[in-house]
C-alpha positions as CSV (number, residue, x, y, z in Angstrom):
1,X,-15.6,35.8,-13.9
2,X,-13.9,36.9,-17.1
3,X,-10.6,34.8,-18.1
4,X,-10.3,31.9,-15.5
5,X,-11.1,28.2,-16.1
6,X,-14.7,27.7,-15.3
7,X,-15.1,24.0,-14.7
8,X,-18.2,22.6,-16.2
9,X,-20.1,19.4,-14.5
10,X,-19.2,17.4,-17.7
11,X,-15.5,18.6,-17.4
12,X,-15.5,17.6,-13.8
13,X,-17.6,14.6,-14.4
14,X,-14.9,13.3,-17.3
15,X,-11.9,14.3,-14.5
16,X,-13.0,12.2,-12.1
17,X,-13.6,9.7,-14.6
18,X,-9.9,9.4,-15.9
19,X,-8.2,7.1,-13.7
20,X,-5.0,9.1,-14.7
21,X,-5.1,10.8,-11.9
22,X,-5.5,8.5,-9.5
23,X,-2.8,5.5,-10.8
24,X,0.7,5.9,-13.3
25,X,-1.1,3.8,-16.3
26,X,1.5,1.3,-17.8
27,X,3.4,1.9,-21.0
28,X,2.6,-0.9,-22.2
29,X,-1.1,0.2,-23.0
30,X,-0.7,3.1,-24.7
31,X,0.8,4.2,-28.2
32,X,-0.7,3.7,-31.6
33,X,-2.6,0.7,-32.5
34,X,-5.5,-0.7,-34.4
35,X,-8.7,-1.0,-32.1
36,X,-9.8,-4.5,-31.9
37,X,-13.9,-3.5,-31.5
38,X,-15.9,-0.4,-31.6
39,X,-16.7,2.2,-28.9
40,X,-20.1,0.8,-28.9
41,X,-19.0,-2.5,-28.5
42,X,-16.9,-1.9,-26.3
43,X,-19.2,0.1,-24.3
44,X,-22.0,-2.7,-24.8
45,X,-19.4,-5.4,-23.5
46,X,-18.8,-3.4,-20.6
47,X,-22.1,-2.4,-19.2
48,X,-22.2,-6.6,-18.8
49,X,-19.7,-6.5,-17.3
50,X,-20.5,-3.7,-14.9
51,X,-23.8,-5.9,-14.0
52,X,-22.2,-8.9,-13.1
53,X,-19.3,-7.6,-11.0
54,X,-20.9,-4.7,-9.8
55,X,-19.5,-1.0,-10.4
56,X,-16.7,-1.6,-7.1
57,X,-15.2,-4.5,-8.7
58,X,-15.6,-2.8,-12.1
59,X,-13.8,0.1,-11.1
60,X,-11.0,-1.8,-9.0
61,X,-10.2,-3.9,-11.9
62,X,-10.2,-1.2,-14.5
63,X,-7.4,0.7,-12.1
64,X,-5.2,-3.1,-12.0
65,X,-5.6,-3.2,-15.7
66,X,-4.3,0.2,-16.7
67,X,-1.5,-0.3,-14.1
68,X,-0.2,-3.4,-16.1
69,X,-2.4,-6.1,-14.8
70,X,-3.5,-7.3,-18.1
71,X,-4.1,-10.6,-19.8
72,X,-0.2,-11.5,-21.1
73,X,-1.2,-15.2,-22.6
74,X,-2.1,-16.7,-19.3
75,X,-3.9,-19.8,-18.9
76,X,-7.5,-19.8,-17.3
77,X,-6.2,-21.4,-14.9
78,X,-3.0,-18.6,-14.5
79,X,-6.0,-15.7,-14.8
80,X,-7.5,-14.3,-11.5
81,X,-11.0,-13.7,-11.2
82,X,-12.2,-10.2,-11.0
């Protein structure tokens, strides 16, 4: 096939990976800022995550949190568990 899109398996694999298409991510998370870790902390931090919630959990909380449903100052007491 010469000049259409061919979709690799890591191009498909990083679609389905970006929640944009599945939620409208709130405006309040993007924009410039200064990162507060690294990519590999963050990544590290997360995998710990992943294994104590487990990857449903994960993923339904990652969706509420880049539709708005952040931490905003609340109290432990004010903050849901996941």
């Amino acid at each position: 096939m010469s000049g259409g899109n061919l979709l690799t398996v890591k191009g498909l694999t990083k679609a389905l990976i970006n929640p944009f298409y599945a939620i409208t991510i709130h405006e309040g998370l993007y924009g410039e800022h200064d990162p507060l870790v690294s990519k590999d902390e963050w990544v590290g931090a997360n995998m710990n995550v992943l294994k104590e919630v487990g990857p449903e959990a994960y993923l339904r909380t990652l969706l509420n949190v880049l539709e708005g449903d952040y931490p905003k100052g609340q109290t432990d007491e004010e903050e849901e568990d996941l």
